[in-house]
Every structure is written in C-alpha cells, then in structure tokens.
N, CA, C and O atoms as CSV, one atom per row, in Angstrom:
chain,resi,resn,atom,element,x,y,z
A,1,UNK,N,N,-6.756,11.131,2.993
A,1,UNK,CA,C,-5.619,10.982,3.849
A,1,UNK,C,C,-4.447,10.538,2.982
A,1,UNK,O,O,-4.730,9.834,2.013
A,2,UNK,N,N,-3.150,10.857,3.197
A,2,UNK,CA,C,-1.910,10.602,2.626
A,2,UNK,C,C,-0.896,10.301,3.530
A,2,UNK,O,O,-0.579,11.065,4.442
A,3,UNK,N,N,-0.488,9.464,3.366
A,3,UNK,CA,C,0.839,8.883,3.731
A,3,UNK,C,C,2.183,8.611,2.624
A,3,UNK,O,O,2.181,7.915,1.609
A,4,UNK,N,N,3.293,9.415,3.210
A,4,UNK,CA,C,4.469,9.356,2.168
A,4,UNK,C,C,5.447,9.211,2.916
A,4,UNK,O,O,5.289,9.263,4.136
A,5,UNK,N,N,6.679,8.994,2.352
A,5,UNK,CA,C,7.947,8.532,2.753
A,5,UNK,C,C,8.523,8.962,1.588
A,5,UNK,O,O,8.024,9.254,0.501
A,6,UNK,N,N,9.765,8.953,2.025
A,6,UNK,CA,C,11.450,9.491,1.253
A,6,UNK,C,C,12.236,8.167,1.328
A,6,UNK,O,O,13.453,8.278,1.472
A,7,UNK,N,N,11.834,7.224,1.268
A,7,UNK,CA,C,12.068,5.906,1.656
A,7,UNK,C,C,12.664,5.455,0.309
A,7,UNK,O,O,12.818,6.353,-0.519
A,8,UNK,N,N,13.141,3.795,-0.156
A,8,UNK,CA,C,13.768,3.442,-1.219
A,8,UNK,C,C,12.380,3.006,-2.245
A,8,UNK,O,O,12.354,2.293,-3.248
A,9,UNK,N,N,11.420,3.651,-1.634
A,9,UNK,CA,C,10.486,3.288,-2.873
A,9,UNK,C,C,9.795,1.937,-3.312
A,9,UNK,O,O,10.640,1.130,-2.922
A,10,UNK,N,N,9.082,1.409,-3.714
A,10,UNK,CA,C,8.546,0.356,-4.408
A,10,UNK,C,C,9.018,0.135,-5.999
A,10,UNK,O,O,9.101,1.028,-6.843
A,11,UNK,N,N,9.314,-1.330,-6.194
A,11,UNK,CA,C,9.883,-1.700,-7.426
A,11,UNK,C,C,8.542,-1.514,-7.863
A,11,UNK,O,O,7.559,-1.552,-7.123
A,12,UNK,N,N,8.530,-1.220,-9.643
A,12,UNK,CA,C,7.595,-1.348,-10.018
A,12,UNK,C,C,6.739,-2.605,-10.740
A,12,UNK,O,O,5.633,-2.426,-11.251
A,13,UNK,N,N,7.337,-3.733,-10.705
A,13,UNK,CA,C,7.157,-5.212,-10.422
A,13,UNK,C,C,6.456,-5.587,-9.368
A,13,UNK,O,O,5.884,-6.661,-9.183
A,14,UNK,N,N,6.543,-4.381,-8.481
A,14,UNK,CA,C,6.139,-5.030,-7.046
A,14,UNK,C,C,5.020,-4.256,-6.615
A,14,UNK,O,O,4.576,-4.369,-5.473
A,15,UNK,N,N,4.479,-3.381,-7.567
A,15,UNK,CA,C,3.501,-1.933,-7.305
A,15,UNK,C,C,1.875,-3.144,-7.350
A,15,UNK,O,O,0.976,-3.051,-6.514
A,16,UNK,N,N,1.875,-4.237,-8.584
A,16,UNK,CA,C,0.131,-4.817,-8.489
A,16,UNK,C,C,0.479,-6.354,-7.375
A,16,UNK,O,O,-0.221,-7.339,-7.138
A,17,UNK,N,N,1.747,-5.991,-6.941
A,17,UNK,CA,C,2.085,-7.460,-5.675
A,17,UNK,C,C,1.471,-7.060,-4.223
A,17,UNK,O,O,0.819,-7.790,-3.476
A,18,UNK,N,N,1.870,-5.647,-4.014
A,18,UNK,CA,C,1.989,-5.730,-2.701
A,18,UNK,C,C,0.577,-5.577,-1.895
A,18,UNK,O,O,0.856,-5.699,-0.702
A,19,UNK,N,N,-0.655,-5.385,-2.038
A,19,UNK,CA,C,-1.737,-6.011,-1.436
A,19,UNK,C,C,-2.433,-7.389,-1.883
A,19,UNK,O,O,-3.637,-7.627,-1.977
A,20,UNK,N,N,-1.453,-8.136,-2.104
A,20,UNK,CA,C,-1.786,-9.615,-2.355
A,20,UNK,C,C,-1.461,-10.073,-1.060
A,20,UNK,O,O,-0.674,-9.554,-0.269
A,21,UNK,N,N,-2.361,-11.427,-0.869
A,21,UNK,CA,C,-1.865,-12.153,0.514
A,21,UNK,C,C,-0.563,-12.831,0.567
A,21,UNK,O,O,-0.263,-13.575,-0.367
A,22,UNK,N,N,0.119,-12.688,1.397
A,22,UNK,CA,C,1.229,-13.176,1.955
A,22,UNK,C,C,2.522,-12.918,0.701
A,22,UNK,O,O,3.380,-13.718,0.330
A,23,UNK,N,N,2.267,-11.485,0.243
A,23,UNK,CA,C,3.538,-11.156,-0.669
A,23,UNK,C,C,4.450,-10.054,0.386
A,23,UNK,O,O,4.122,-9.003,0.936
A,24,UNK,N,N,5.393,-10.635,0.373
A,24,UNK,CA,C,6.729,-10.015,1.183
A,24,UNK,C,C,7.396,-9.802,0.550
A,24,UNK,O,O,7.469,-10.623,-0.364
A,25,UNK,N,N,8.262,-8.765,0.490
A,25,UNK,CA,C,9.916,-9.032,0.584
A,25,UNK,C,C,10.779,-8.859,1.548
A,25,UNK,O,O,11.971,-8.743,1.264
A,26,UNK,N,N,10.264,-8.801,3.100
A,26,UNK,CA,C,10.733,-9.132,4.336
A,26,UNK,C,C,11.259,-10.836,4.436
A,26,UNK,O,O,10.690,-11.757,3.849
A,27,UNK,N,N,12.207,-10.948,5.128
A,27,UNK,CA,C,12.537,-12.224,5.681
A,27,UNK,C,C,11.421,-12.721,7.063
A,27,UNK,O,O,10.845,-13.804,7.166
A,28,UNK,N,N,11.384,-11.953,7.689
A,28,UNK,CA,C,10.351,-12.293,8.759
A,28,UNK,C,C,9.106,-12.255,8.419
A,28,UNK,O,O,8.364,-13.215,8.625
A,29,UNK,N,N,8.545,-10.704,7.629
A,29,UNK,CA,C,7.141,-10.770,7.420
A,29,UNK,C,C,5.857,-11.783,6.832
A,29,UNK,O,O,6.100,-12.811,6.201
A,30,UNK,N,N,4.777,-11.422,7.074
A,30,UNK,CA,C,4.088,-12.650,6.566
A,30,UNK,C,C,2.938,-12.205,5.452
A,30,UNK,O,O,2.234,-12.920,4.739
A,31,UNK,N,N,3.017,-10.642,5.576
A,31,UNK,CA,C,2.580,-10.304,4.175
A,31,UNK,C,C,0.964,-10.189,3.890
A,31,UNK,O,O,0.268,-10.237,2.875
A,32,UNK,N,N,0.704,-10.002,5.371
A,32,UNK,CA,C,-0.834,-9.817,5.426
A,32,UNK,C,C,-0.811,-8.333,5.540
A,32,UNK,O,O,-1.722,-7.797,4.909
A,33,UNK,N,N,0.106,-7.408,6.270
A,33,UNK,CA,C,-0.444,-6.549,6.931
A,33,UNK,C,C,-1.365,-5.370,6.026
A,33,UNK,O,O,-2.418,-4.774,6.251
A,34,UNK,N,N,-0.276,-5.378,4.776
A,34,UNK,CA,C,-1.510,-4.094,3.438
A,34,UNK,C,C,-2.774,-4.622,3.172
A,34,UNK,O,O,-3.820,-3.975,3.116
A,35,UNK,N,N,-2.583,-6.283,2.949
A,35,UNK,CA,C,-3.807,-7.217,2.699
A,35,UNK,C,C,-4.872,-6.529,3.436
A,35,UNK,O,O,-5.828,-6.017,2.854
A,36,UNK,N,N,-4.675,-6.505,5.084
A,36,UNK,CA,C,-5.715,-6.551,5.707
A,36,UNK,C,C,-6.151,-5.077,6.031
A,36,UNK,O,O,-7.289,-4.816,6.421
A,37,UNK,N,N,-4.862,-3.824,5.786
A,37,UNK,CA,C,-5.510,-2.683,6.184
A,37,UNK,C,C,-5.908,-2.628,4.290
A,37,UNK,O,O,-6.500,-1.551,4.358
A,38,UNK,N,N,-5.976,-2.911,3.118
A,38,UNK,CA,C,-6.594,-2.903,2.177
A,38,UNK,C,C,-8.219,-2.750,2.451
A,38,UNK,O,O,-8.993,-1.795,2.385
A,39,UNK,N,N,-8.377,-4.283,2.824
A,39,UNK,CA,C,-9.884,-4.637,3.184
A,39,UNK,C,C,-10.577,-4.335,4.120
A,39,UNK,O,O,-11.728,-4.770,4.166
A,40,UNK,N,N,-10.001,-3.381,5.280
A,40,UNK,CA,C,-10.426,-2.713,6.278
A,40,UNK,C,C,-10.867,-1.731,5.100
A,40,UNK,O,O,-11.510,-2.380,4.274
A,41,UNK,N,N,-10.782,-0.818,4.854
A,41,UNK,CA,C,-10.957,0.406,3.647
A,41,UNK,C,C,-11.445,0.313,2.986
A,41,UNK,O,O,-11.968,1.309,2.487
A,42,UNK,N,N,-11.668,-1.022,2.436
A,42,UNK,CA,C,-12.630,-1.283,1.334
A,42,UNK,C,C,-14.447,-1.108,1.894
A,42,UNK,O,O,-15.474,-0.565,1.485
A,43,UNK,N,N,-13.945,-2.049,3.198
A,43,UNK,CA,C,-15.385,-2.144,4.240
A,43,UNK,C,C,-15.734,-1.062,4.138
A,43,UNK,O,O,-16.863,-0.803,3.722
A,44,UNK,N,N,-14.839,-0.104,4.499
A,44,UNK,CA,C,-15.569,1.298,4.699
A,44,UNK,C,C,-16.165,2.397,3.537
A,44,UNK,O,O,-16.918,3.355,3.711
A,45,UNK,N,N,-15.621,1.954,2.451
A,45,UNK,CA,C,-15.863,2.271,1.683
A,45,UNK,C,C,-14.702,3.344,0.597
A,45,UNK,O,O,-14.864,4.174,-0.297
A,46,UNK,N,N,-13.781,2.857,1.164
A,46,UNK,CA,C,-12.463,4.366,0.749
A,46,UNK,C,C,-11.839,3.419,-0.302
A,46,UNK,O,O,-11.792,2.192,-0.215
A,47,UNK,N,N,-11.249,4.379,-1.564
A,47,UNK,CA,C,-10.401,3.659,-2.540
A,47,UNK,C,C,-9.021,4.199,-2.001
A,47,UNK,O,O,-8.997,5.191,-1.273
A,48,UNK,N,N,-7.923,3.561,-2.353
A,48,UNK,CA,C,-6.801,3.300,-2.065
A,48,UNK,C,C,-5.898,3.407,-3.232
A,48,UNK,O,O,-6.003,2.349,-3.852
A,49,UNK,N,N,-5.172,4.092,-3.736
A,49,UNK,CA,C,-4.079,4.773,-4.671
A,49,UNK,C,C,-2.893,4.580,-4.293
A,49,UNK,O,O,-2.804,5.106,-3.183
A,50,UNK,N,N,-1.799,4.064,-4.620
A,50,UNK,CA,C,-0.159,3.905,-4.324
A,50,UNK,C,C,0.314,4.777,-5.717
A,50,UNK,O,O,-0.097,4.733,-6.876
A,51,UNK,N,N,1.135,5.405,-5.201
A,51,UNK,CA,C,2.145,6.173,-6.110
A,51,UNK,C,C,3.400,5.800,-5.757
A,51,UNK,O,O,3.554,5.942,-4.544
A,52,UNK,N,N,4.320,5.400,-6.286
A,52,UNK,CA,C,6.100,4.817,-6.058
A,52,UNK,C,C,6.811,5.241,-6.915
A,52,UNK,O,O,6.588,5.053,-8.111
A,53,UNK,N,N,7.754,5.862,-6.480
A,53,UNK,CA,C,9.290,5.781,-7.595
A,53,UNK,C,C,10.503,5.362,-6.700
A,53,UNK,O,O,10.873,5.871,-5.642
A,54,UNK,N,N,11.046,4.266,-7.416
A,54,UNK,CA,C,11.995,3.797,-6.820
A,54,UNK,C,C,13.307,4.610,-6.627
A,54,UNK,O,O,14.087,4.657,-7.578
A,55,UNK,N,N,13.631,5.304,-5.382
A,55,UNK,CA,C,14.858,6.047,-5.039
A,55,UNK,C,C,14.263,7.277,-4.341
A,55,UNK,O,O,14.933,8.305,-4.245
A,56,UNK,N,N,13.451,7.221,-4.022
A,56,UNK,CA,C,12.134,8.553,-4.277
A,56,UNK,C,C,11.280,8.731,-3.335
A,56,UNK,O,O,10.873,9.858,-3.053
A,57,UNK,N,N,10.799,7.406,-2.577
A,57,UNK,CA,C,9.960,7.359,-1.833
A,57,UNK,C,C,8.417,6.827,-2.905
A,57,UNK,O,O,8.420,6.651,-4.124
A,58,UNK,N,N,7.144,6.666,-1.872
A,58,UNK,CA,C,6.104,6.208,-1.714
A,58,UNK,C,C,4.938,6.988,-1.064
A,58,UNK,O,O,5.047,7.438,0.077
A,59,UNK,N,N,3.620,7.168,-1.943
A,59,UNK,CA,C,2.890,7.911,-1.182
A,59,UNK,C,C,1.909,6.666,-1.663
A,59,UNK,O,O,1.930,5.959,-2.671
A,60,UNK,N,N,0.710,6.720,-0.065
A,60,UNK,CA,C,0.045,6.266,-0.420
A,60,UNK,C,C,-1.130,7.112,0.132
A,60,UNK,O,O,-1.135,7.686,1.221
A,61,UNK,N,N,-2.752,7.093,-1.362
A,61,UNK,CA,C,-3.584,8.113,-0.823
A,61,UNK,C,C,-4.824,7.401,-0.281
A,61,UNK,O,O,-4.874,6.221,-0.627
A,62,UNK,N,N,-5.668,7.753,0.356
A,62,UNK,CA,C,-7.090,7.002,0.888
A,62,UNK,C,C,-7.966,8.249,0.798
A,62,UNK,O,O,-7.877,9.292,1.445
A,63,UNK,N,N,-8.851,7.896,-0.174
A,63,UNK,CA,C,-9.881,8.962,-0.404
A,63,UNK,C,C,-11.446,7.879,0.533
A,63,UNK,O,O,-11.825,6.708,0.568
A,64,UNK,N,N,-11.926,9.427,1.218
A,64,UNK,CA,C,-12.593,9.098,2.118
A,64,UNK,C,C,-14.176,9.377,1.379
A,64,UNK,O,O,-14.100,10.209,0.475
A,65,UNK,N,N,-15.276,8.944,1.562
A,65,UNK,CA,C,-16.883,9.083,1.151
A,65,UNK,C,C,-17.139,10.172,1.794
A,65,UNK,O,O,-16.648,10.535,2.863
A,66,UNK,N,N,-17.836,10.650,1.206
A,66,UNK,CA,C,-18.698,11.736,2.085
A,66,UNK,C,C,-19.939,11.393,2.404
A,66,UNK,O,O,-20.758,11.259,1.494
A,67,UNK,N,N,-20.370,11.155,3.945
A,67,UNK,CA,C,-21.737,10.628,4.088
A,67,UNK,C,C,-22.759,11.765,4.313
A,67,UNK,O,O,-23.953,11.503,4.453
C-alpha cells in the first residue's frame, strides 16, 4: 500500500524523528499518531518505508506478508 502527497515534504532532520513518541512539529499535536499506526503494522507484520523531499511531497510505503 502507498500513500503520497504533493505536500511541503519532510525535513530531512526530521525523516529518523517522526515515528518517535511525542515528536511534533504541530502546536496542538501530541505526536503519537505515526507512533501508534507504526506499531499497529509492526503487530501485523508489515515494514514501513518513508520517502521525502522537501518541496516535493511524501510517500509513504507498507509492504504487506503474504500468508
């Protein structure tokens, strides 16, 4: 599965931050939410790939097991 955006991208400072707990760069957020769909995926067994260029957008891939 893939998910992408045309979006402003991920700094690349911020590419081994952002499934850490409670790393934001929201004012409101609290920085769980990649945390926890991370470790949902992990349970299941899927690895998880981020690709970013800043100005560029963000893809992110989830390779699934074959049972």
């Amino acid at each position: 599965m893939v998910v992408e955006d045309e979006g402003a991208g991920i700094p690349k400072e911020h590419l081994d931050l952002i499934f850490q707990p409670f790393f934001t760069t929201k004012p409101q957020g609290t920085g769980l939410g990649l945390t926890i769909t991370l470790q949902i995926a992990k349970d299941h067994g899927r690895e998880t790939r981020v690709e970013s260029t800043p100005g560029s957008g963000t893809r992110i891939t989830m390779s699934f097991p074959i049972l």
